[in-house]
C-alpha positions in Angstrom: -2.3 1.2 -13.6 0.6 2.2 -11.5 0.5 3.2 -8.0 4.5 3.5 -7.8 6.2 4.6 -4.5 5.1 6.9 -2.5 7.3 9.2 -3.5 8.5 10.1 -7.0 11.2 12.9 -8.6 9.3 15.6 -9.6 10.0 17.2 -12.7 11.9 19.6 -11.1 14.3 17.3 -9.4 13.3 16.7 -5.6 10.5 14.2 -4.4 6.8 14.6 -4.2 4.5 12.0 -3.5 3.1 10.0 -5.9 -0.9 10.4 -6.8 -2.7 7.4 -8.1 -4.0 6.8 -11.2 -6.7 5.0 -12.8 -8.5 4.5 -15.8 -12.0 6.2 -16.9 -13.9 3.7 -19.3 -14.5 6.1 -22.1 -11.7 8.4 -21.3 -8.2 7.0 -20.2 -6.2 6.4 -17.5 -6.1 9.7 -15.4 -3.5 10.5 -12.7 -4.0 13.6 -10.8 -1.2 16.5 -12.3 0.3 18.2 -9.3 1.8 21.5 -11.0 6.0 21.2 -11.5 6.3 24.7 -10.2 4.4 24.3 -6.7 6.5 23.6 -3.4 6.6 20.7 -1.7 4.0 21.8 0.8 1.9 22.4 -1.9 2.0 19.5 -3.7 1.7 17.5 -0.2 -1.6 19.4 0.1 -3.3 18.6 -2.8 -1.7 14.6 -3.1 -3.5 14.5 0.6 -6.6 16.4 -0.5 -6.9 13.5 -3.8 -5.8 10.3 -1.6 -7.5 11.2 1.0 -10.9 11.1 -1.7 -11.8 14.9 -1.4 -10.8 15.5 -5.2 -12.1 13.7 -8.2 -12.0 10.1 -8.0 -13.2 9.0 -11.8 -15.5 5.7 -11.3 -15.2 2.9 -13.8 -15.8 -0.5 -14.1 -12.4 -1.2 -14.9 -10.1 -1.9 -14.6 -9.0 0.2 -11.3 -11.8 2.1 -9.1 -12.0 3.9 -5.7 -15.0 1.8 -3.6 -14.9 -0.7 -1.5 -16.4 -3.8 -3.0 -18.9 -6.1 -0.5 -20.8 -8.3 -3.0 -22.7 -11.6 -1.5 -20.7 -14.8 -1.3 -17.1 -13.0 -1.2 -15.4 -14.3 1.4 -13.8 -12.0 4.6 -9.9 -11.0 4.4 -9.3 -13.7 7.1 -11.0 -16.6 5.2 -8.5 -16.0 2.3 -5.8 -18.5 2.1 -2.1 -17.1 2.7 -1.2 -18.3 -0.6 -3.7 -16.1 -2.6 -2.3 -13.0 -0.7 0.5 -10.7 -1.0 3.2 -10.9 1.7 3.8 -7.7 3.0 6.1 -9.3 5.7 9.1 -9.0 3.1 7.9 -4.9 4.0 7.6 -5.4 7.8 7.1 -8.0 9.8 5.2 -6.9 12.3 3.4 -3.9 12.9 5.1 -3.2 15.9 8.2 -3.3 13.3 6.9 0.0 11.5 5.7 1.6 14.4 9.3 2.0 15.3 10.1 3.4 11.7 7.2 5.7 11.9 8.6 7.4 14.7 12.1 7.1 14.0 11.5 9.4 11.1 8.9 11.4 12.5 11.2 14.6 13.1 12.3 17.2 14.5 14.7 16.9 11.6 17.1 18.8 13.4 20.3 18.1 11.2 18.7 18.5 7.6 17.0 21.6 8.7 20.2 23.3 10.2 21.2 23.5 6.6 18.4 25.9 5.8 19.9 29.1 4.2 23.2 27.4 3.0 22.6 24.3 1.4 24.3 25.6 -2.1 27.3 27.1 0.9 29.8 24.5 -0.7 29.3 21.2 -2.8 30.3 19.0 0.6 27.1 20.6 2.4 25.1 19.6 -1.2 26.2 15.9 -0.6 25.5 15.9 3.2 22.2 17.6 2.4 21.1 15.1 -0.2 22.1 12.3 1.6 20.2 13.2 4.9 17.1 14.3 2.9 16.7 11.2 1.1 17.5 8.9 4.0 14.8 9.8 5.5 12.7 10.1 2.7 13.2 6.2 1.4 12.1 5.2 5.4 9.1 8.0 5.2 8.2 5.9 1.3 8.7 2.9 3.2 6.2 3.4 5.7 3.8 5.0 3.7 3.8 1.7 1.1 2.8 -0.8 4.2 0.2 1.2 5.3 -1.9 2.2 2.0 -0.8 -2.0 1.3 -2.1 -2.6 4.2 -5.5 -0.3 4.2 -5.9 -1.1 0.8 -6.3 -4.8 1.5 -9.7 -4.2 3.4 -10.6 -0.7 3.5 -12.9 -1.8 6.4 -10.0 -2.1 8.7 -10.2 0.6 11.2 -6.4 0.1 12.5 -5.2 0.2 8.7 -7.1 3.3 8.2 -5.1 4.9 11.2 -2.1 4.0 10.0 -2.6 5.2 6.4 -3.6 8.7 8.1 -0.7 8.7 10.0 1.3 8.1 6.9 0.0 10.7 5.0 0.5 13.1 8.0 4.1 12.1 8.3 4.6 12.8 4.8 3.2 16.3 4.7 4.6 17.4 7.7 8.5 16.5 6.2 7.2 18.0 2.7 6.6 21.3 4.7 9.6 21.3 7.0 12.2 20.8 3.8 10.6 23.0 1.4 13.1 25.4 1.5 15.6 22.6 -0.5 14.2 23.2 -4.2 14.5 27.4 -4.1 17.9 26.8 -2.6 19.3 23.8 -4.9 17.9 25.9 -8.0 20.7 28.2 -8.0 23.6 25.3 -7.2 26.7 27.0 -9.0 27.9 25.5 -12.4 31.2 24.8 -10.8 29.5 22.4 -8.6 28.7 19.8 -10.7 32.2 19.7 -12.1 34.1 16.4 -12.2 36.0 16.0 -8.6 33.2 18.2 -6.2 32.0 14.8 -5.0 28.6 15.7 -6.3 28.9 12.6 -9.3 26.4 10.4 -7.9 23.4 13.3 -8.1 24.5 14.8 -11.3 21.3 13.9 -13.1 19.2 14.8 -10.2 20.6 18.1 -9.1 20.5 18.9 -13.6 16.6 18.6 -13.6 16.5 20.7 -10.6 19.0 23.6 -12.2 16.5 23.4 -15.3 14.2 25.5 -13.9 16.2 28.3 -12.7 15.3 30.2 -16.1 12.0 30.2 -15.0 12.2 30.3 -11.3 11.6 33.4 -10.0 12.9 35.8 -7.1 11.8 34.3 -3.5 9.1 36.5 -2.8 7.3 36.4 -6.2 8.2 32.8 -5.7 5.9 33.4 -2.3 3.2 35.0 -4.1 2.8 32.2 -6.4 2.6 29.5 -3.8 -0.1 31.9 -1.7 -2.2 31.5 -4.3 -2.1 27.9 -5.2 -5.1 27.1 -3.6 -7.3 30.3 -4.9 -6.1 29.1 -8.2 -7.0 25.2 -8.3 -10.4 26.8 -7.0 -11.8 26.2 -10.8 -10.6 22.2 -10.7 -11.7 21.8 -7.5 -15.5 23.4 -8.3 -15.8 20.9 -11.3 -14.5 18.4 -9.2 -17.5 18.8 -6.3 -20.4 19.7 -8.9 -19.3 16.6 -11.2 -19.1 14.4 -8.4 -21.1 15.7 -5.8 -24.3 17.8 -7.3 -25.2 15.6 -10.7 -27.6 13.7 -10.2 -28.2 11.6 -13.8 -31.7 9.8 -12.5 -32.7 7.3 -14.4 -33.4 6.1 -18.1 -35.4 3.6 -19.6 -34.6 0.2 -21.8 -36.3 -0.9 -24.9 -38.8 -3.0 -22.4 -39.7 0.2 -20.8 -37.6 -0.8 -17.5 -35.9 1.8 -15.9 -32.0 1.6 -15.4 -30.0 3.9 -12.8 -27.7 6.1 -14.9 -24.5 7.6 -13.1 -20.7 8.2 -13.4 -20.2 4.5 -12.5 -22.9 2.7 -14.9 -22.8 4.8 -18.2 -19.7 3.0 -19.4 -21.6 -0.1 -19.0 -24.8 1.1 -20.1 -22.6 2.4 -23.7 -21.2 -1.3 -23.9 -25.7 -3.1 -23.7 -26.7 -4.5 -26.4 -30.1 -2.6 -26.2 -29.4 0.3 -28.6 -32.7 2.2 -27.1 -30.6 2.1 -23.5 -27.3 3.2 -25.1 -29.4 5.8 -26.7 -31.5 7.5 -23.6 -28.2 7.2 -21.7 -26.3 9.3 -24.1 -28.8 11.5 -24.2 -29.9 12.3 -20.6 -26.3 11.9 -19.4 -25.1 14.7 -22.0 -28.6 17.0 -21.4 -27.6 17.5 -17.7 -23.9 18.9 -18.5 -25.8 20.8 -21.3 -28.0 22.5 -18.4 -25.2 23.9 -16.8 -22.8 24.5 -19.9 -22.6 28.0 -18.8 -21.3 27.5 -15.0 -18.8 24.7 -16.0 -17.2 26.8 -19.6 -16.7 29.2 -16.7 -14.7 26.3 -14.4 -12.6 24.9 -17.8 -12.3 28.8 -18.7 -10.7 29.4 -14.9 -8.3 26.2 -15.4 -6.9 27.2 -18.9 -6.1 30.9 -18.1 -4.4 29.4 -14.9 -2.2 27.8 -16.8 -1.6 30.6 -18.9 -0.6 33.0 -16.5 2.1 30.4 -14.9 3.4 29.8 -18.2 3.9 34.0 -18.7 4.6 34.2 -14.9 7.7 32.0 -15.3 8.5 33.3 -19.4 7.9 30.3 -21.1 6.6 30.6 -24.8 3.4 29.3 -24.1 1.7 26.7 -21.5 2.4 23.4 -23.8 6.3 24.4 -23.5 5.2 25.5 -19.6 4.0 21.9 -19.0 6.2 19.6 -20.9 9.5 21.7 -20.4 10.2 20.3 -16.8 10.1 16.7 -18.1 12.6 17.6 -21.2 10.1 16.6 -23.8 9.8 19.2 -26.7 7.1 20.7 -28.1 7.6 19.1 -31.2 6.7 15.9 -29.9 3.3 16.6 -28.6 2.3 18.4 -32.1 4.5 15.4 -33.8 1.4 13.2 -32.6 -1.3 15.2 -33.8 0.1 15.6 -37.1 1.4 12.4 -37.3 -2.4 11.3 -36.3 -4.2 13.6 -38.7 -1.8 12.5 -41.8 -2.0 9.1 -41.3 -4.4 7.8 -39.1 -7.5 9.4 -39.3 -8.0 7.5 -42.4 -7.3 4.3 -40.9 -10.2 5.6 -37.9 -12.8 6.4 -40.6 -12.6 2.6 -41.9 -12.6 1.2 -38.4 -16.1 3.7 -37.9 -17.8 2.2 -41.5 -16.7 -1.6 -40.3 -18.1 -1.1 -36.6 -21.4 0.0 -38.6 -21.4 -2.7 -40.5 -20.8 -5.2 -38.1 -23.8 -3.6 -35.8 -26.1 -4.7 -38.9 -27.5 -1.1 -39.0 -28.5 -1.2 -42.8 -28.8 2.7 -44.0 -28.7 3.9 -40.8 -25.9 5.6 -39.6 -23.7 4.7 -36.5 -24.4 7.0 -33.5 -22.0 8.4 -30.9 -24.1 6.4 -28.8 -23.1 3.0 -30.8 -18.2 3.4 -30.3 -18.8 1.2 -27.5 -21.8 -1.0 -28.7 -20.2 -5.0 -28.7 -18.9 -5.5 -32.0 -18.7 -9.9 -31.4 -20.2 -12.5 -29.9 -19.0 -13.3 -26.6 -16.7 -16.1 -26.8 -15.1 -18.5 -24.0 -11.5 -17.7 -23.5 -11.7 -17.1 -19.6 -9.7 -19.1 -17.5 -8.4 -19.9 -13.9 -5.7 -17.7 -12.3 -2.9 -20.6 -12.4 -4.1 -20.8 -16.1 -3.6 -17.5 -16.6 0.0 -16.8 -15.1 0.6 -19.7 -17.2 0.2 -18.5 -20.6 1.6 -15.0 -19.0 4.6 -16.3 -19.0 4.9 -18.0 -21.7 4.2 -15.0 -23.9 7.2 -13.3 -22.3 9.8 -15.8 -23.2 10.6 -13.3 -26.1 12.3 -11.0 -23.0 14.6 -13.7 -22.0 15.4 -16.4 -19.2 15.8 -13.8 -16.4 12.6 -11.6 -16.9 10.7 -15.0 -17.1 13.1 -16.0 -13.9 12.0 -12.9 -12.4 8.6 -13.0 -13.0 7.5 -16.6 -12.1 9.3 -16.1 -8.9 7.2 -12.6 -8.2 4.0 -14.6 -9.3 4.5 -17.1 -7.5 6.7 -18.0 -4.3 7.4 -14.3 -3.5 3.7 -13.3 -3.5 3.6 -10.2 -5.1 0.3 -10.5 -6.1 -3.2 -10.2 -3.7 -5.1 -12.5 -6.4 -8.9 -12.2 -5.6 -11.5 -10.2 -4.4 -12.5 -10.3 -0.8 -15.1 -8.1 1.5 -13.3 -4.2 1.7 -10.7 -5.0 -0.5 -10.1 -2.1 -3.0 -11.4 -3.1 -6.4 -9.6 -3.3 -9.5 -5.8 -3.5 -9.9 -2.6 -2.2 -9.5 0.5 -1.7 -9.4 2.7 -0.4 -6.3 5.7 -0.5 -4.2 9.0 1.1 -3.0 12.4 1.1 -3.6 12.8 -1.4 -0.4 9.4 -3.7 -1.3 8.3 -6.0 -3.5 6.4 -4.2 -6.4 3.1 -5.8 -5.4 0.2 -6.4 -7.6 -3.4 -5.8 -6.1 -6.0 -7.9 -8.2 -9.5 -9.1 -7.5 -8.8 -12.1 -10.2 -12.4 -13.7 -12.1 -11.3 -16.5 -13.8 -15.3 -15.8 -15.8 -14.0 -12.6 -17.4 -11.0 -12.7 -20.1 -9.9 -8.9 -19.6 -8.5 -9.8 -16.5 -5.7 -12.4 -17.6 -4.9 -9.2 -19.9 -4.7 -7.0 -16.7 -2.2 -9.8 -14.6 0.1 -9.2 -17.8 -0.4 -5.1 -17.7 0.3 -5.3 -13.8 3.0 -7.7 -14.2 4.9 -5.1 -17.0 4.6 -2.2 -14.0 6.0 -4.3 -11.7 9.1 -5.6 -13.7 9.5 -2.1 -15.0 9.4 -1.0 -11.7 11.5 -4.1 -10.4 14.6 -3.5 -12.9 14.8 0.0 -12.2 15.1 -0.2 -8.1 18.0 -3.4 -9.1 19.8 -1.7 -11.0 19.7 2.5 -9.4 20.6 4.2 -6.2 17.6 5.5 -4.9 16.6 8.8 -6.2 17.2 7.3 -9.4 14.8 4.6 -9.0 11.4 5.5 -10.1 10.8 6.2 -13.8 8.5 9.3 -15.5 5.5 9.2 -15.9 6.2 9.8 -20.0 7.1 6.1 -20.0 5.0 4.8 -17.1 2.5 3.0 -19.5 5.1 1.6 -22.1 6.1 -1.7 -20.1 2.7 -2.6 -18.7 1.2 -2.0 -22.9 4.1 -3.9 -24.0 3.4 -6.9 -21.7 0.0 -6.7 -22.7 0.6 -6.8 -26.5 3.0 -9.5 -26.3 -0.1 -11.5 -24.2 -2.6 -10.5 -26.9 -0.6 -12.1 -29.9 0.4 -15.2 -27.8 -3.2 -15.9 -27.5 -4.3 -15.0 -30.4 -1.5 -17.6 -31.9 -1.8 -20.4 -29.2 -5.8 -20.2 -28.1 -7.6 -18.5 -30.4 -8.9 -21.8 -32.4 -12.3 -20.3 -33.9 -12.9 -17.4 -36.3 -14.8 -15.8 -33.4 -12.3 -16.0 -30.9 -9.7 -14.3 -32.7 -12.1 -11.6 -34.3 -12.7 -11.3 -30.1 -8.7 -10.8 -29.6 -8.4 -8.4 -32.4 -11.1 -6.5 -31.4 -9.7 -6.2 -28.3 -6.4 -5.0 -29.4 -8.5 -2.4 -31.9 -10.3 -1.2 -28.9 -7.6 -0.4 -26.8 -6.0 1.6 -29.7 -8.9 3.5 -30.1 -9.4 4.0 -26.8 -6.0 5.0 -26.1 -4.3 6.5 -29.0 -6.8 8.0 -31.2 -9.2 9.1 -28.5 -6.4 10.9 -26.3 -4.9 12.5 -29.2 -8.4 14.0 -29.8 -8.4 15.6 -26.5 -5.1 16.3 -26.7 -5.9 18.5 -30.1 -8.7 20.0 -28.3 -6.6 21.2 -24.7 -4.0 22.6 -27.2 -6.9 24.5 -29.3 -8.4 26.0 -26.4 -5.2 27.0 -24.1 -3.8 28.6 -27.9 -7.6 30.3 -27.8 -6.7 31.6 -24.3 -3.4 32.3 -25.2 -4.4 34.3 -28.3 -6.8 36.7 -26.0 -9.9 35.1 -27.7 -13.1 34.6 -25.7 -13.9 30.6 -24.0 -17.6 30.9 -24.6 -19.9 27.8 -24.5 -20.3 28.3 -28.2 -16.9 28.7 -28.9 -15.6 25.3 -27.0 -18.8 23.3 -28.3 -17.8 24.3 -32.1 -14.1 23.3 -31.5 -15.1 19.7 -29.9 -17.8 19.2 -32.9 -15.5 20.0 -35.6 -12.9 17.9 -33.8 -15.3 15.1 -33.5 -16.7 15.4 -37.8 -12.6 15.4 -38.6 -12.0 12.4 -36.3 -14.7 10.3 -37.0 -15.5 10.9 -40.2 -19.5 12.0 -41.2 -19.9 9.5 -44.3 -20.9 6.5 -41.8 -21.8 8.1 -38.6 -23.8 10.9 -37.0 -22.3 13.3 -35.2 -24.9 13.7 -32.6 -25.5 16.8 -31.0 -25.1 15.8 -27.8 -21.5 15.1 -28.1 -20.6 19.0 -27.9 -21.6 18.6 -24.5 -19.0 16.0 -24.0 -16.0 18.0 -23.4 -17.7 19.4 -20.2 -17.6 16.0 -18.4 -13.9 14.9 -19.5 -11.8 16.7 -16.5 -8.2 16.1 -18.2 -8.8 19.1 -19.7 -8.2 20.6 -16.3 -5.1 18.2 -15.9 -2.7 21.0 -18.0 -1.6 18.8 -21.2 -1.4 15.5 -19.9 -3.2 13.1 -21.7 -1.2 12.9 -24.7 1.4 10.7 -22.9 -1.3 7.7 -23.5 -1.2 8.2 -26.6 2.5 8.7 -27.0 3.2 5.9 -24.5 1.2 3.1 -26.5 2.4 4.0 -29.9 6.3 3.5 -28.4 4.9 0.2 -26.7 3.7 -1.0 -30.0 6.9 0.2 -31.5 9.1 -1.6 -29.2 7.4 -4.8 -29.1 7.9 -5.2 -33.1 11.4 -4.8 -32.7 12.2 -6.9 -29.9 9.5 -9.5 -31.4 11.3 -9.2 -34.8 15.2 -8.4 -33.6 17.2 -10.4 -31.5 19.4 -10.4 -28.3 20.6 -6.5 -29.3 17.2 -5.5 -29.3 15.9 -7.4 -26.0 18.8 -6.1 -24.4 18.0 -2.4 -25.6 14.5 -2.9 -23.9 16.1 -4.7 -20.6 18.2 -1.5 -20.1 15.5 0.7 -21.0 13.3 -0.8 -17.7 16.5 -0.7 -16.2 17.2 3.4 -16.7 14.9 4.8 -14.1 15.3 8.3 -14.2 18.7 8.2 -13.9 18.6 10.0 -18.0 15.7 12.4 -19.3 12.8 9.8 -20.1 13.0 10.8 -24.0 16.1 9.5 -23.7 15.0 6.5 -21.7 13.1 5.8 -24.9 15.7 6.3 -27.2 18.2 3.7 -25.1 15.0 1.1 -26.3 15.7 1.9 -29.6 12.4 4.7 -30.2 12.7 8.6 -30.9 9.2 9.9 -30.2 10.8 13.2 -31.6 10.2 11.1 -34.6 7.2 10.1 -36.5 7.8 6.6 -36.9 6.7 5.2 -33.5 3.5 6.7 -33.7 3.1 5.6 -37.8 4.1 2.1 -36.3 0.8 2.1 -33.9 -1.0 3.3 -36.8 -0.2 1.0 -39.0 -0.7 -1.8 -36.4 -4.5 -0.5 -36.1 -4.7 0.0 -40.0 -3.8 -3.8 -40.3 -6.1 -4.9 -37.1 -9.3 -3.2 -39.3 -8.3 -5.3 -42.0 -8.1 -8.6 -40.1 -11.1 -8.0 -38.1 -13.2 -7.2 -41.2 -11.7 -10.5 -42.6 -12.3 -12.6 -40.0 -16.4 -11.0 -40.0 -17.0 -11.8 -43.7 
């Protein structure tokens, strides 16, 4: 999971802030969509409304959640030693330091705002404009980083939480004042960008924000749209409160009869027991309550998808895939590209996976459940091992990236402290990813050396951070961060080149690597074939929508079950009819075509770790430059300077062909 700066170029161009993200058990990793077309104010409203934990804040058991953690024998934030923490002193050194940052950039702004009305006036003004607004910006990211670092540390801390506050006010206050920069740059003249204005060095930038000026519209109707952002996220922010707020799951029982607290946070665990008569009641009673009120929340999803709908006829775009994916240059043609690509040759590849999982749960002629996808599949075995151990054989499995990544790394890892390694009392639980274009990209971790999954997640962090570290070396500024298309495709690269390390170095028992595949088949499931599923499903309803036909519970339950029977298969499992229920629960169907970049992301990660694993020094330097691009091109073509066209379908045949051959080796390796 990547926190990233602060800030980050919106599709459109300009900065927003960034919005975290996080990953849902059964679901993916979510990060909260702030729509391309609202103005900075806007998008500063809802990133403070979701920070500040008013929106929907998905709970998990992994591997990144939202509470503070405060279990027995977990020792206080001063009781750490200084070597198992971050050091945020190559941020500030003192706090008194960023106190005088804070209010140097605290405004008035006079200067940047006295360009209000002619910033397009002449291409000099452009360049003074830009350069003042993102000045301030970086020292606005800057001070934002230490203090959600800081906060995030213990979240106990009653001085951290100030300054966090204070941060976040700072931020939406200059979103606010300078949100009159987008409607202006929009219509920069053509002659502007012409070799010799002086306007080189924002090129790219000022490109992505011209884009949009097909579907920009006059400034008041412009006006009218951002009025009504708020009435019109009413229907995401309703699910939001009743999802988080009003259900109230009670309890099920166990095969012993003992009752088990079912809620957000324990049903992924409660799908993963061993005890199939838990599994089962949970599934049942957790699907029953959204079932209750399918009516009330068809209504909400209903609200969402003709929201997007309108926006994408408000602003004449052909429909509201090309409405959502236009601002980031991806086509059309690779979202349905995946689907097909999924359908024609994957799905068979799924249905094998479903008859070995029922196999190895020993069913007999009973058919797998929906209740059983996350039942353990092996025994546990011992691969866990201490934090030193574990940056250890990290590095070694990226020695395939060359001297200087390794260099890089094992200096970030260890002398330069970019990583908070363990848990202590208030310290946000799970892990991370985040920095700024003047910090360290620091890793937050609550390290067990008892649990496995969590070498894997020093290895996922660790590709966020170098991504994140070769882009800020080697781009100006407001080229610096990277989309979030490709956000996922060094951190699942990292973490594939750690899986077959392992599985070639430690993995000495038949059990231990059936553990590692399974692993590996787990997180494909989990991430390509699942979020393609939903992805099918968001584009079925908004063309529903789109098509003038009518979002009734019947109608969205039908879709999802058919979806389910073509995905799964029906020959070894039973579609369950609590699973039409399902799709009430999953909110990134409110999230306006989102998902599919998991999907997308892990089948170029895949791709990319073949070739460089396979290729030589051309092909590690493709993917050095490629962490190295930022957003300084489109991120399709970020991809393609890798040496992957996800226009194509052979990235995503690659990741299925990788899961076709992990079925085979884990039903091998169980015989």
């Amino acid at each position: 999971m990547r926190l990233g700066s602060a800030f980050v170029v919106s599709s459109s161009g300009l900065l927003r802030f960034r919005i975290s993200s996080w990953k849902n058990q059964d679901q993916a990793p979510v990060r909260a969509r702030v729509h391309p077309h609202m103005t900075l104010s806007e998008r500063s409203f809802q990133a403070v409304r979701l920070l500040a934990g008013v929106g929907r804040e998905l709970r998990s058991p992994a591997p990144v959640a939202t509470r503070e953690t405060t279990p027995t024998g977990v020792p206080e934030r001063d009781q750490v030693p200084e070597t198992d923490k971050w050091d945020l002193t190559r941020l500030y050194t003192s706090k008194a330091d960023w106190e005088r940052d804070l209010k140097a950039c605290s405004g008035p702004w006079e200067k940047l705002l006295s360009f209000k009305g002619r910033v397009t006036s002449c291409p000099d003004t452009v360049r003074q404009v830009l350069d003042e607004y993102l000045s301030t910006a970086r020292v606005i990211e800057r001070v934002y980083t230490y203090a959600h670092l800081l906060h995030d540390q213990d979240l106990r801390d009653d001085e951290a939480k100030n300054m966090y506050v204070r941060a976040l006010d700072l931020h939406t206050r200059y979103a606010e004042q300078t949100a009159f920069l987008e409607p202006e740059l929009v219509q920069l003249p053509d002659a502007y960008l012409e070799p010799g204005q002086g306007l080189e060095p924002y090129k790219h930038y000022l490109e992505r924000i011209r884009r949009q000026r097909a579907h920009t519209l006059s400034a008041a109707e412009e006006a009218l749209l951002a009025a009504s952002a708020k009435a019109t996220s009413a229907s995401a922010r309703a699910f939001s409160a009743m999802n988080d707020a009003d259900f109230d799951f009670g309890s099920v029982q166990d095969s012993q009869g003992k009752s088990v607290t079912l809620s957000h946070g324990s049903y992924g665990t409660l799908m993963r027991s061993k005890d199939r008569t838990l599994r089962r009641n949970a599934f049942t009673a957790l699907h029953q309550r959204y079932r209750g009120f399918e009516n009330t929340l068809t209504e909400l999803l209903a609200g969402a998808i003709e929201t997007h709908v309108f926006h994408a006829r408000a602003r004449q775009y052909h429909s509201s895939l090309e409405a959502a994916l236009s601002p980031n240059a991806i086509p059309v043609e690779v979202y349905r590209n995946l689907l097909d690509t999924v359908r024609k040759h994957g799905l068979g590849h799924h249905h094998r996976y479903v008859a070995l999982r029922r196999r190895l749960l020993n069913l007999g002629d009973g058919p797998l459940h929906m209740y059983d996808m996350y039942a353990p599949l092996i025994p546990d075995v011992d691969l866990a091992m201490p934090y030193e151990a574990a940056v250890d054989s990290v590095l070694a499995s990226l020695a395939p990236l060359g001297n200087e990544y390794v260099r890089i790394a094992t200096a970030g890892l260890g002398e330069r402290r970019w990583v908070d390694r363990y848990e202590n009392r208030g310290k946000r639980s799970g892990a991370y990813s985040s920095g700024c274009f003047d910090s360290e990209p620091y890793i937050l971790h609550n390290y067990d050396s008892a649990n496995v999954n969590d070498a894997f997640t020093l290895a996922h962090e660790l590709g966020h951070s170098m991504h994140s570290y070769f882009s800020r070396r080697h781009q100006p500024y407001h080229y610096a961060d990277y989309s979030i298309f490709v956000a996922e495709v060094a951190s699942t690269f990292n973490e594939e080149l750690y899986s077959r390390y392992l599985f070639q170095t430690k993995a000495g028992s038949k059990a231990e690597k059936a553990y590692l595949v399974n692993r590996s088949l787990e997180d494909l499931r989990g991430t390509l074939f699942r979020q393609a599923m939903f992805a099918d499903f968001e584009l079925r309803i908004h063309e529903m929508a789109e098509h003038g036909e009518p979002l009734t519970p019947a109608a969205l339950r039908q879709a999802y079950r058919a979806l389910n029977k073509e995905w799964f298969g029906t020959e070894d499992v039973c579609i369950d009819e609590e699973i039409e229920w399902e799709l009430f629960r999953i909110p990134h169907f409110y999230y306006n075509f989102y998902v599919y970049q998991y999907a997308t992301g892990i089948s170029a990660a895949l791709a990319l770790a073949e070739r460089v694993l396979n290729g030589g020094t051309a092909e590690r330097d493709a993917y050095l430059a490629f962490l190295s691009a930022g957003s300084s091109v489109d991120p399709m073509d970020a991809l393609r300077i890798a040496g992957v066209d996800m226009t194509e379908p052979a990235p995503v045949q690659a990741a299925l062909h990788r899961f076709g051959a992990l079925v085979d080796e884990l039903d091998a390796l169980t015989r």
